[in-house]
C-alpha positions in Angstrom: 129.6 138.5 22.3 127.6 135.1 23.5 124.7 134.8 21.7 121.9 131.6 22.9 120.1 130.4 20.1 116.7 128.1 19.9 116.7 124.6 19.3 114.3 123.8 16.5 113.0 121.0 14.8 114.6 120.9 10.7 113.5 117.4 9.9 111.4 114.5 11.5 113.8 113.1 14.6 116.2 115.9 14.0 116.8 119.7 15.9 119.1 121.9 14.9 120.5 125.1 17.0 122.8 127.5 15.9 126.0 127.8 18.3 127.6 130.4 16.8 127.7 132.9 13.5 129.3 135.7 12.1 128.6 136.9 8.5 131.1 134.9 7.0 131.1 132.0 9.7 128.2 129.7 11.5 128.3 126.5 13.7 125.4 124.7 13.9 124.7 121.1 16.2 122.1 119.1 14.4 120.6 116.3 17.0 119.7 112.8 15.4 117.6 111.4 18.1 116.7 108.0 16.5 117.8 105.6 13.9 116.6 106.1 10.5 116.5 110.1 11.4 117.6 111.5 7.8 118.9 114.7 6.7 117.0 114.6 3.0 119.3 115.8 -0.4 119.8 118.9 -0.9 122.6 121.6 -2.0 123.1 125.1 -1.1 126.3 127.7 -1.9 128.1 127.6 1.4 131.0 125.4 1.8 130.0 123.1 4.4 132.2 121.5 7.4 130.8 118.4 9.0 132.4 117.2 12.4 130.8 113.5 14.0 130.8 114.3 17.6 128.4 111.4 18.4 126.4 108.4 17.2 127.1 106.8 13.1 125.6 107.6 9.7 125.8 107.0 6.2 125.9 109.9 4.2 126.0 111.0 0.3 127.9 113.6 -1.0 127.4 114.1 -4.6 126.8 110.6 -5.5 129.2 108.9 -2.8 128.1 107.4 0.1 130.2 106.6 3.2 129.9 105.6 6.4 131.2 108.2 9.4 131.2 107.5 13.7 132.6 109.7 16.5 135.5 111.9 15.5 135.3 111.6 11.8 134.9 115.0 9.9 134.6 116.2 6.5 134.1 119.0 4.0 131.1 119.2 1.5 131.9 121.6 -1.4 129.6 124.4 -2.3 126.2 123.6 -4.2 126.9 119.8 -3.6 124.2 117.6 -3.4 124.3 115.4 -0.1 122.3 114.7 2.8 122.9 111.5 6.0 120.9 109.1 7.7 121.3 108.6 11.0 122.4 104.6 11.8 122.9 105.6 15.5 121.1 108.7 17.1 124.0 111.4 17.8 125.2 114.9 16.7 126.2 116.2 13.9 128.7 119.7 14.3 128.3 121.8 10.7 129.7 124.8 10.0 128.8 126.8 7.2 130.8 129.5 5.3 129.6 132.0 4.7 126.5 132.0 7.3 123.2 130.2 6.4 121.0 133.3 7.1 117.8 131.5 6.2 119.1 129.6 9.8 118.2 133.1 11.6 115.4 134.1 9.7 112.0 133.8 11.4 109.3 131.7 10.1 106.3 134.3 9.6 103.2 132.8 12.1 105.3 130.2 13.8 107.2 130.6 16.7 110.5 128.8 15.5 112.9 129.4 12.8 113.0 128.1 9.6 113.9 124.1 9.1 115.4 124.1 5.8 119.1 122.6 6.2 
């Protein structure tokens, strides 16, 4: 039932693990470990939870930006363009529905996963 997952590297100054997943459920922790770490725009068809379990950003979420710290959470709608920067390193808690199977697919000749968010 417990499944360990590697940490990898999705963006400069910013891993990503997958905690958990089902088909139609994932949780994913994405580590910020400096200021200025972004998450760069993009969309994709999953409706996507975000949870601030540590450190502040500013992010934009089709065309609105807004500032979120420790505790603050949020939904991003499906095919929404958004993305964060990282104003204090910290964690970000997403979960995904349905499951972002490119987030288990192996990269072909690398050793890690790939790090498209």
């Amino acid at each position: 039932m417990i499944k360990h997952y590697p940490e990898v590297q999705a963006d400069a100054g910013v891993k990503r693990q997958v905690l958990s997943d089902s088909p139609e459920l994932m949780v994913v922790a994405f580590r910020f470990e400096a200021e200025g770490a972004e998450g760069k725009l993009h969309n994709h068809p999953h409706v996507q939870s975000t949870y601030v379990e540590c450190g502040r950003f500013v992010f934009s979420v089709a065309g609105e930006s807004f500032e979120v710290s420790p505790g603050d959470s949020f939904v991003i709608p499906s095919n929404a363009v958004h993305g964060c920067k990282c104003l204090e390193p910290g964690t970000l808690i997403d979960t995904f529905a349905p499951r972002r199977d490119d987030f288990l697919t192996p990269n072909p000749g690398k050793e890690t996963f790939h790090a498209d968010r």
